[in-house]
DRENDO-1510 file (C-alpha; in Angstrom, 1 decimal, always signed):
<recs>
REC; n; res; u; v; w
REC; 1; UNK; -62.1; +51.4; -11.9 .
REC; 2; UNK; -58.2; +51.0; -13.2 .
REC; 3; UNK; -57.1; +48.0; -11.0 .
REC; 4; UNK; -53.1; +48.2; -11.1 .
REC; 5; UNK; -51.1; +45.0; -10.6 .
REC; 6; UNK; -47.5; +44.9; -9.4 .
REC; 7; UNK; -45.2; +42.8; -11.9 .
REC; 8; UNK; -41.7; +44.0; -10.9 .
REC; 9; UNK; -40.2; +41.7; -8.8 .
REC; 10; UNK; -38.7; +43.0; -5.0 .
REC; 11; UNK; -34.3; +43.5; -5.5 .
REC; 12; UNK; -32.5; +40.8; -4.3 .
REC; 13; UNK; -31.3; +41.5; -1.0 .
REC; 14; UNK; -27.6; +41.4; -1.0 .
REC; 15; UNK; -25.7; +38.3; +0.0 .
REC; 16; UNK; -23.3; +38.2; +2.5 .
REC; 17; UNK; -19.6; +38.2; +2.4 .
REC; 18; UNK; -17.7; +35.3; +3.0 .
REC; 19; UNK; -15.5; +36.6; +6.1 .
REC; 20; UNK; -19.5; +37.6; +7.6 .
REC; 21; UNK; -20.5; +33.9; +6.7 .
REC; 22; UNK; -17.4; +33.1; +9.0 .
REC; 23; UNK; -18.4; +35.3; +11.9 .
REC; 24; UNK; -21.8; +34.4; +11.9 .
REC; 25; UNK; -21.3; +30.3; +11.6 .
REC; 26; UNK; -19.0; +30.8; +14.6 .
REC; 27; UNK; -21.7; +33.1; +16.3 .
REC; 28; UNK; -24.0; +30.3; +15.6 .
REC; 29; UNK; -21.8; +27.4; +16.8 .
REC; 30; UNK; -23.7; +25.2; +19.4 .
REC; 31; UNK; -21.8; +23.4; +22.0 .
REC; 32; UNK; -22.2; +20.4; +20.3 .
REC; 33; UNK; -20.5; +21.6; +17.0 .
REC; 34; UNK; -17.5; +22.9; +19.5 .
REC; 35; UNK; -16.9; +19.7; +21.5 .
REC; 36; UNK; -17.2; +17.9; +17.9 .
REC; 37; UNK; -14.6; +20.7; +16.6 .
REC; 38; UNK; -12.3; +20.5; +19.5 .
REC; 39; UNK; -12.1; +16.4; +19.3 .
REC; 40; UNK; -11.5; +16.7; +15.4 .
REC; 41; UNK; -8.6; +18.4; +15.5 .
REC; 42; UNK; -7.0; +17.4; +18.9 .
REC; 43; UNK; -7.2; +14.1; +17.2 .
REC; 44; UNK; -5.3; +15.4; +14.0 .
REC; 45; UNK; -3.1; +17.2; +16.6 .
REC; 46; UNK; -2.6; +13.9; +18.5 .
REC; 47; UNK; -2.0; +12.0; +15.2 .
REC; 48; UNK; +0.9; +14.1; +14.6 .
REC; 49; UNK; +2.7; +14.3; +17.5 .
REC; 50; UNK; +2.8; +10.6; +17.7 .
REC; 51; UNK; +3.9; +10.7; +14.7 .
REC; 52; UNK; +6.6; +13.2; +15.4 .
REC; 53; UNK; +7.9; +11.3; +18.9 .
REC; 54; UNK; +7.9; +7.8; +16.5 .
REC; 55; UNK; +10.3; +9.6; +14.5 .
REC; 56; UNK; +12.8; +11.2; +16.7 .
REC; 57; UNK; +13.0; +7.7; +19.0 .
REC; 58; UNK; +13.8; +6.1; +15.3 .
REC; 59; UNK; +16.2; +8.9; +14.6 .
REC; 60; UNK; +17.8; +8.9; +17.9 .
REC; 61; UNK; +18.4; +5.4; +18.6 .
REC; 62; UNK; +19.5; +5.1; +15.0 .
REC; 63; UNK; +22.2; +8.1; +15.5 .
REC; 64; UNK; +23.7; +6.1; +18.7 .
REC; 65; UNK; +24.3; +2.9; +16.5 .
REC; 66; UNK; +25.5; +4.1; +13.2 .
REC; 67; UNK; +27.8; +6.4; +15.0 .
REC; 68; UNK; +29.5; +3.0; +16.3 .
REC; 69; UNK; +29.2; +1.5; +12.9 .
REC; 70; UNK; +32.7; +0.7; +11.2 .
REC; 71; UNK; +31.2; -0.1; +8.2 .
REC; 72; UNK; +29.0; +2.3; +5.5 .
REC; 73; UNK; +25.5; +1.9; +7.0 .
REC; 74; UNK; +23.9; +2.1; +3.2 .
REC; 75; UNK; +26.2; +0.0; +1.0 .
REC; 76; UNK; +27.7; -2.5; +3.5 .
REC; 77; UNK; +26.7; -6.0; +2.5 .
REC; 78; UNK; +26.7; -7.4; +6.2 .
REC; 79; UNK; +25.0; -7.9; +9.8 .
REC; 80; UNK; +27.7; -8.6; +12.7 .
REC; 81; UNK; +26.8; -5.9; +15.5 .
REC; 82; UNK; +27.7; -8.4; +18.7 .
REC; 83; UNK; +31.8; -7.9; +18.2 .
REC; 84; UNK; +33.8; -5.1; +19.2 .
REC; 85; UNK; +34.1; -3.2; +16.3 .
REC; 86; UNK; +30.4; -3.7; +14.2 .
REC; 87; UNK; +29.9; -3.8; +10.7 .
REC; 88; UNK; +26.2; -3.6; +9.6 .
REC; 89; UNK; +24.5; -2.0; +6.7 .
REC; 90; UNK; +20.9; -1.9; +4.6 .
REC; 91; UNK; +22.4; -3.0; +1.3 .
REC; 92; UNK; +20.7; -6.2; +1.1 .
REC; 93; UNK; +17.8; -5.3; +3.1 .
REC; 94; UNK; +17.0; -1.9; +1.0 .
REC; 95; UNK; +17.1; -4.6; -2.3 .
REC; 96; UNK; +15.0; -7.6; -1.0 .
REC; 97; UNK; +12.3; -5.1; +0.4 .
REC; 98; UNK; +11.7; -3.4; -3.0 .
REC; 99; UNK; +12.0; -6.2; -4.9 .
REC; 100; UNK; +10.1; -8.2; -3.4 .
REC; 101; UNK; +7.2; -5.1; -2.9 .
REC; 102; UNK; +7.1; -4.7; -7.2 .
REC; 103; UNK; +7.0; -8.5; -8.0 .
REC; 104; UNK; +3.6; -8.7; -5.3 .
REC; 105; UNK; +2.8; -5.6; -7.1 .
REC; 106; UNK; +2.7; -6.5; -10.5 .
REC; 107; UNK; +1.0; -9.8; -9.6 .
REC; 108; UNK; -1.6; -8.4; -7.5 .
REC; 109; UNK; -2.6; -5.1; -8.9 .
REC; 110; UNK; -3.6; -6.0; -12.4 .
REC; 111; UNK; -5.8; -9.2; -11.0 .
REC; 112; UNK; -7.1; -6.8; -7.8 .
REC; 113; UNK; -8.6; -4.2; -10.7 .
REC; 114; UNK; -9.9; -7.4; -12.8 .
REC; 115; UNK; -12.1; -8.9; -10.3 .
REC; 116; UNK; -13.4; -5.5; -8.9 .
REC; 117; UNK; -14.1; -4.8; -12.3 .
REC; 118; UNK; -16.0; -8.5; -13.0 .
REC; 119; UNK; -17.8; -7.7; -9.3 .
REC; 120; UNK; -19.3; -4.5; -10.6 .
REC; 121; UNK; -20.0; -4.9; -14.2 .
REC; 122; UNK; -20.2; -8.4; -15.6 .
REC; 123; UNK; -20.7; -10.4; -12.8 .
REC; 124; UNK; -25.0; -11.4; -11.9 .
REC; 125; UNK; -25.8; -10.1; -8.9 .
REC; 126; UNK; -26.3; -13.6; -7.0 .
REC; 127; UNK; -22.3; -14.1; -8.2 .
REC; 128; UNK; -20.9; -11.2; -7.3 .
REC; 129; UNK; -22.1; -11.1; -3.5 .
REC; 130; UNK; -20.5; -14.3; -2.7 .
REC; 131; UNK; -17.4; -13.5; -4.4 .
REC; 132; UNK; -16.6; -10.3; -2.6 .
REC; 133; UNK; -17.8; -11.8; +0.6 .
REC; 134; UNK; -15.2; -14.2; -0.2 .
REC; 135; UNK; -12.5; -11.7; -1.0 .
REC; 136; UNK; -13.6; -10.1; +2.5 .
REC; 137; UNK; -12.7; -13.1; +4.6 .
REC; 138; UNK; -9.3; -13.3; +3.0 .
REC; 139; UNK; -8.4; -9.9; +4.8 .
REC; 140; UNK; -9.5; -10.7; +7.5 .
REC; 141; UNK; -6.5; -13.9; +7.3 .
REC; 142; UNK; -3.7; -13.1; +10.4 .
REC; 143; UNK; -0.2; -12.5; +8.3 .
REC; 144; UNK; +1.2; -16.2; +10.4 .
REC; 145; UNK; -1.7; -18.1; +8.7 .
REC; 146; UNK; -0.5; -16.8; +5.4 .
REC; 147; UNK; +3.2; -17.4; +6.3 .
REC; 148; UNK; +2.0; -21.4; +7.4 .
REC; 149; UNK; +0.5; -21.3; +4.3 .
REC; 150; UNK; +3.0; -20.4; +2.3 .
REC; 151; UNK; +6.0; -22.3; +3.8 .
REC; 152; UNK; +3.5; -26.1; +4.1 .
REC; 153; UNK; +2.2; -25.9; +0.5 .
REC; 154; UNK; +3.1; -22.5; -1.8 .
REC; 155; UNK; +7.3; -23.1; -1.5 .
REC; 156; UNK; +6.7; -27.3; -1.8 .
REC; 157; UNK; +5.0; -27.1; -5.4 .
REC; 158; UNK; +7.0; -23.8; -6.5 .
REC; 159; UNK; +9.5; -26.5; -8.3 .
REC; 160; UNK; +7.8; -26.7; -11.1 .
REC; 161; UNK; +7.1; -22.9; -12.0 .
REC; 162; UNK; +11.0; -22.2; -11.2 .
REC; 163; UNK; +11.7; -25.3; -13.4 .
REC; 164; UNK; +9.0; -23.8; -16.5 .
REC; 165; UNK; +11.1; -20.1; -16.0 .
REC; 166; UNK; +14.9; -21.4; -15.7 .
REC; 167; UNK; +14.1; -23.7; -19.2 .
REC; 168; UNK; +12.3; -20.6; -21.1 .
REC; 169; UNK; +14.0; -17.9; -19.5 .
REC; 170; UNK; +17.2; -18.8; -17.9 .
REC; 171; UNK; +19.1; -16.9; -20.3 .
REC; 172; UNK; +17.9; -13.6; -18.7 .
REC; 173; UNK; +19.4; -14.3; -15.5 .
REC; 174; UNK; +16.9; -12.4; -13.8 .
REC; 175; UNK; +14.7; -16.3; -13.9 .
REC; 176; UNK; +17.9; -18.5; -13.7 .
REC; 177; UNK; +17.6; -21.4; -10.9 .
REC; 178; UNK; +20.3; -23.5; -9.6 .
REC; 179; UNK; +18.2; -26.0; -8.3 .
REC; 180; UNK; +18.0; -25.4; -4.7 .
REC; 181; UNK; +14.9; -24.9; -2.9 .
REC; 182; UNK; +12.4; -22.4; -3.9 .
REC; 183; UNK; +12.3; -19.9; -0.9 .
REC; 184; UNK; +13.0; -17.0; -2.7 .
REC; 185; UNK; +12.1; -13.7; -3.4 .
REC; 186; UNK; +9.7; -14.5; -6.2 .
REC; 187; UNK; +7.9; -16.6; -3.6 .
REC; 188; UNK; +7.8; -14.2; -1.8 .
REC; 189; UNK; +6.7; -11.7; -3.8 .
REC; 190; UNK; +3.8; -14.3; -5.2 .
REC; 191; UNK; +3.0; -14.9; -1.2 .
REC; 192; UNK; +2.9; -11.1; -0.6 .
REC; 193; UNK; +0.6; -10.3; -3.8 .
REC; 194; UNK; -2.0; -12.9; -2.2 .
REC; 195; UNK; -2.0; -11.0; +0.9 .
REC; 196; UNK; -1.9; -7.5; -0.3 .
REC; 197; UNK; -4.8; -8.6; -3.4 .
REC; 198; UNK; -7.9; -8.3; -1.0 .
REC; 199; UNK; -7.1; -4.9; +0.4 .
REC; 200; UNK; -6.9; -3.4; -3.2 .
REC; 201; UNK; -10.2; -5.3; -4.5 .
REC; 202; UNK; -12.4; -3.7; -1.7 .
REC; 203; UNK; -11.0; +0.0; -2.3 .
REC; 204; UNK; -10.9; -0.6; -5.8 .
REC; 205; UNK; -14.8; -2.5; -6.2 .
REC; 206; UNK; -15.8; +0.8; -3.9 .
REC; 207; UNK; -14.1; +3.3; -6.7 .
REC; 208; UNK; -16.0; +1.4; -9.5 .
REC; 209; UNK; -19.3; +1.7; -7.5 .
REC; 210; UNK; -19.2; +5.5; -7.1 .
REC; 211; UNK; -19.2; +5.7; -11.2 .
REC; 212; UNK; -22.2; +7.9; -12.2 .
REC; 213; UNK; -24.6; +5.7; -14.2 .
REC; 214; UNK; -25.5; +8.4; -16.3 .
REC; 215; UNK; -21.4; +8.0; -17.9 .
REC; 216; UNK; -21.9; +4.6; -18.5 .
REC; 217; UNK; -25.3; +4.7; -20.2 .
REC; 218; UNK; -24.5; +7.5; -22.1 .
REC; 219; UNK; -21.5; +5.3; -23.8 .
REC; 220; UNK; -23.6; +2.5; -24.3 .
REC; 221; UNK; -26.0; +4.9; -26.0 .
REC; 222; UNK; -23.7; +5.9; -28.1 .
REC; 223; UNK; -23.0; +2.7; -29.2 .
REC; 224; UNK; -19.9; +1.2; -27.1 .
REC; 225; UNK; -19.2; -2.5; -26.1 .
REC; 226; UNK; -19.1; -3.5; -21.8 .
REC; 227; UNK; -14.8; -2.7; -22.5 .
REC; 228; UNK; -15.3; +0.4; -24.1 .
REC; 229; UNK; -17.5; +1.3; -21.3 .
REC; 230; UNK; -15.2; +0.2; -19.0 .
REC; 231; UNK; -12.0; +1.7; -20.6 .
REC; 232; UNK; -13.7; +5.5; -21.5 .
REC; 233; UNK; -15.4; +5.4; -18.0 .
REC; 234; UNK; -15.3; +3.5; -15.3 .
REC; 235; UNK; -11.0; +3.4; -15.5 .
REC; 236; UNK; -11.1; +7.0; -16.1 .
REC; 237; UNK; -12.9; +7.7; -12.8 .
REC; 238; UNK; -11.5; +5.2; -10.8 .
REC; 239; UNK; -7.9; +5.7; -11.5 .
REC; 240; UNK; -7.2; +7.4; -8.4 .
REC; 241; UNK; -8.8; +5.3; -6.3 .
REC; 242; UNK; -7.0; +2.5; -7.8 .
REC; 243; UNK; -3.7; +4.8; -7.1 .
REC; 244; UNK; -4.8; +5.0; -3.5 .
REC; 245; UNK; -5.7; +0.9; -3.4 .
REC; 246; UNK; -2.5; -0.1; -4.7 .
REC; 247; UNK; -0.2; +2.3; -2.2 .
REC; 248; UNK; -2.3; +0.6; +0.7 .
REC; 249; UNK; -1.4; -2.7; -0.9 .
REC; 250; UNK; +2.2; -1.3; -1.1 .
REC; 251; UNK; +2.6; -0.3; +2.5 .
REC; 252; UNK; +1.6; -3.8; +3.4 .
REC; 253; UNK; +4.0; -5.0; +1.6 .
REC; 254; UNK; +6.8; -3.0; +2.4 .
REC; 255; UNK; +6.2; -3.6; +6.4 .
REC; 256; UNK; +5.4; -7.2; +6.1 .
REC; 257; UNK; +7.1; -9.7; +8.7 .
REC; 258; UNK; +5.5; -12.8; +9.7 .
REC; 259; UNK; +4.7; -14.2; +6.7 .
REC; 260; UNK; +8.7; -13.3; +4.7 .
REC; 261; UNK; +10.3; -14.8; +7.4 .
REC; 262; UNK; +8.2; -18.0; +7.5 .
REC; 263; UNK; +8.8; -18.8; +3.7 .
REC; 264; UNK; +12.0; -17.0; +3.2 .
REC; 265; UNK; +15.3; -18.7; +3.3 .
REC; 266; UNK; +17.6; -15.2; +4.1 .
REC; 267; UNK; +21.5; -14.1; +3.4 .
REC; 268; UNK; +23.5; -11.1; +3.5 .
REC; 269; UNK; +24.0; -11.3; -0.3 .
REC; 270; UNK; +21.8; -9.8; -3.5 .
REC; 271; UNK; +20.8; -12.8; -5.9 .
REC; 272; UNK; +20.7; -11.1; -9.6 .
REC; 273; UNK; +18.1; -14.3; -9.6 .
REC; 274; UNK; +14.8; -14.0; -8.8 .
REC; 275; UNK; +14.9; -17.5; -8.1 .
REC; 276; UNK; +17.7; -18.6; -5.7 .
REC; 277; UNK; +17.1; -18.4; -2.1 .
REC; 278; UNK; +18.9; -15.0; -0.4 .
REC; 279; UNK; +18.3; -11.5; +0.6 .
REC; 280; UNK; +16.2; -10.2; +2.8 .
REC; 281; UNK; +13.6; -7.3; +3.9 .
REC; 282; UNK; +13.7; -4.9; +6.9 .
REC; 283; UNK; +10.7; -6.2; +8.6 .
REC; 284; UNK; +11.9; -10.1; +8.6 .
REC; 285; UNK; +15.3; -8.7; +9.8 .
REC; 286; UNK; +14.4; -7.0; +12.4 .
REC; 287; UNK; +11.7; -9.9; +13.6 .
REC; 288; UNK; +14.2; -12.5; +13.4 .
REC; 289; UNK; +17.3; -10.9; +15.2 .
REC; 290; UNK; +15.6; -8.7; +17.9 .
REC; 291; UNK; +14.8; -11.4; +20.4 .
REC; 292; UNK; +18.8; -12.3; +20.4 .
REC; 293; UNK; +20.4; -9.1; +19.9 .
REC; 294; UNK; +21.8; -6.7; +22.6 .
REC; 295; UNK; +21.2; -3.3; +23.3 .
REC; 296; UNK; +23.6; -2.1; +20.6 .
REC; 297; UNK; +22.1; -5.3; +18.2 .
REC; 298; UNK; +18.5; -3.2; +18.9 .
REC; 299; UNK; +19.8; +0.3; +18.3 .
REC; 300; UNK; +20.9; -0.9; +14.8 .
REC; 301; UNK; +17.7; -3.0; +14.0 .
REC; 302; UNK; +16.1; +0.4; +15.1 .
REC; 303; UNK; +18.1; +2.4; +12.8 .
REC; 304; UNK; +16.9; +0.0; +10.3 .
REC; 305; UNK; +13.5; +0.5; +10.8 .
REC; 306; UNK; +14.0; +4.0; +10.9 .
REC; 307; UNK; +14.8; +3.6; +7.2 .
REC; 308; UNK; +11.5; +1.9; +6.7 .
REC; 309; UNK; +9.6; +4.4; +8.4 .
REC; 310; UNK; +11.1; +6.9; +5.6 .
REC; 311; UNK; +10.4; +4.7; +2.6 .
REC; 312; UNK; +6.9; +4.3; +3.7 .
REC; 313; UNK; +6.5; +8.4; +4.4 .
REC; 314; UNK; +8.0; +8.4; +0.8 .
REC; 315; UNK; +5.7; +6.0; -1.0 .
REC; 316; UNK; +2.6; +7.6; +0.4 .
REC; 317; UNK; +3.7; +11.1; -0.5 .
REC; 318; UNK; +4.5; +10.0; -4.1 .
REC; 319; UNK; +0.9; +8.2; -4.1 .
REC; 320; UNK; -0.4; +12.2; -2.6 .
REC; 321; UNK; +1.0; +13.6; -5.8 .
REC; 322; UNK; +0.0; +11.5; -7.9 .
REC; 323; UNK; -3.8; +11.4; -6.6 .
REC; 324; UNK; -3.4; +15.4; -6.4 .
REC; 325; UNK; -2.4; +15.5; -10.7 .
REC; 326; UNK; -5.3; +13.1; -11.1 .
REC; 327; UNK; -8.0; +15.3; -8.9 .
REC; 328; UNK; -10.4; +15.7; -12.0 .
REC; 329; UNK; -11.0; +12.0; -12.9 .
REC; 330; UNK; -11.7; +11.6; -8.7 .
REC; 331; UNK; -15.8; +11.2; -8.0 .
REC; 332; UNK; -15.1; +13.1; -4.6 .
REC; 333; UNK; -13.0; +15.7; -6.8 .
REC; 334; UNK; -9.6; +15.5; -4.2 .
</recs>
């Protein structure tokens, strides 16, 4: 008897297009997935139309005081808004926000990546727990503690560092000191890159964490040192995340009140020295002349913050960019 046996395999039944995948998740949408839908994106709808009302308060009360201003808003080098004619302008506060921003920047990035990178990969495991405990807690520090801080025992033993910079590099006049007391923007930009350091540790130990193993055994099986591990694949992978890290850090920074006006010693004047007292930064303006001003005083510390509010919306979209040219060395690919 010829037994016959079927080899040929059944077609493959066609698979659906994607606008029929569309229809039938929504088809197959249970009331759950709705609600969840409908309080995802009235919360991004909510998100920008606070947003939105944040910025045309800013942008109208700004509009009634620099329309009374008898000086240029952007270049004037002064802060008098209770006489009859007011002069007030940014100048100086435009200057002491920035650079006080890239001196906590420089200081704090660099050491940020180094101990997220000792946490992951050379620190022992009974080390590195405690240590990013430890770098936890100092997050958690309120901005006034750091400010205390930094005006009871940073500014008092900053003499000697401004002392070490003037004798070696005086002559640039970016580290010349005159001998008066050290609460200046480099102390502040040193007090600013302790606070701003834990934030881009965390995001930055969490990037290093999501490397796949399989890169960094595959270096080492090729014969690389922990650095060259490090540089060809954990920096590579993390670089975004680093990005992202240090932009948090930066908005920080930028918005910071408490702690400047605690340890800063302002003026209505730009220092070409890092380390003579003056200048000063929109957040520890507005902080320290709202309470006295009047409602014309208020408009044009509002205006100021207004100005803020687009420097911030400007960092972070630079930080998008960036993040979006760097997509393919992103674990989450975005």
């Amino acid at each position: 008897m010829d037994i016959s046996t079927k080899t040929d395999a059944p077609p493959p039944a066609p698979q659906p297009t994607v606008a029929e995948q569309k229809r039938a998740a929504r088809g197959a949408t249970r009331p759950g997935d709705r609600i969840f839908l409908g309080l995802s994106r009235g919360s991004g709808i909510l998100l920008l139309a606070i947003m939105a009302a944040i910025a045309v308060f800013l942008t109208y009360r700004a509009a009634l005081a620099i329309s009374k201003d008898h000086a240029n808003f952007l270049t004037t080098f002064e802060w008098n808004t209770n006489v009859l004619e007011p002069k007030f302008g940014i100048a100086v506060l435009v200057f002491g926000t920035i650079v006080s921003s890239v001196v906590a920047m420089v200081i704090a990035v660099p050491v940020a990546v180094a101990i997220a990178l000792f946490i992951t990969h050379y620190a022992p495991r009974r080390m590195s727990g405690p240590v990013a405990y430890v770098i936890d807690l100092l997050a958690a520090v309120p901005s006034i503690v750091y400010g205390l801080w930094g005006a009871l025992v940073l500014v008092p033993h900053m003499n000697g560092l401004f002392g070490w910079l003037d004798d070696f590099f005086g002559w640039t006049g970016v580290f010349s000191w005159d001998q008066g007391a050290p609460r200046s923007m480099l102390t502040v930009g040193i007090l600013l890159a302790i606070m701003i350091l834990p934030i881009i540790t965390n995001v930055s130990r969490e990037v290093f964490r999501q490397v796949p193993q399989t890169h960094e055994e595959a270096a080492l099986a090729l014969g690389a040192t922990r650095w060259e591990v490090v540089r060809m694949s954990v920096l590579p992978f993390g670089r975004s995340g680093v990005i992202s890290a240090s932009m948090l850090g930066l908005g920080r920074a930028l918005g910071e009140t408490m702690a400047v006006a605690t340890v800063l010693s302002p003026s209505f004047d730009i220092q070409a020295s890092l380390l003579n007292p003056g200048g000063g930064t929109f957040a520890q303006n507005i902080a320290s002349k709202f309470s006295e001003a009047n409602e014309f005083g208020r408009d044009a510390l509002i205006a100021s913050g207004l100005v803020l509010f687009v420097i911030t919306l400007l960092v972070n979209g630079a930080a998008r960019l960036i993040i979006a040219r760097r997509a393919e060395y992103s674990g989450a690919n975005a």
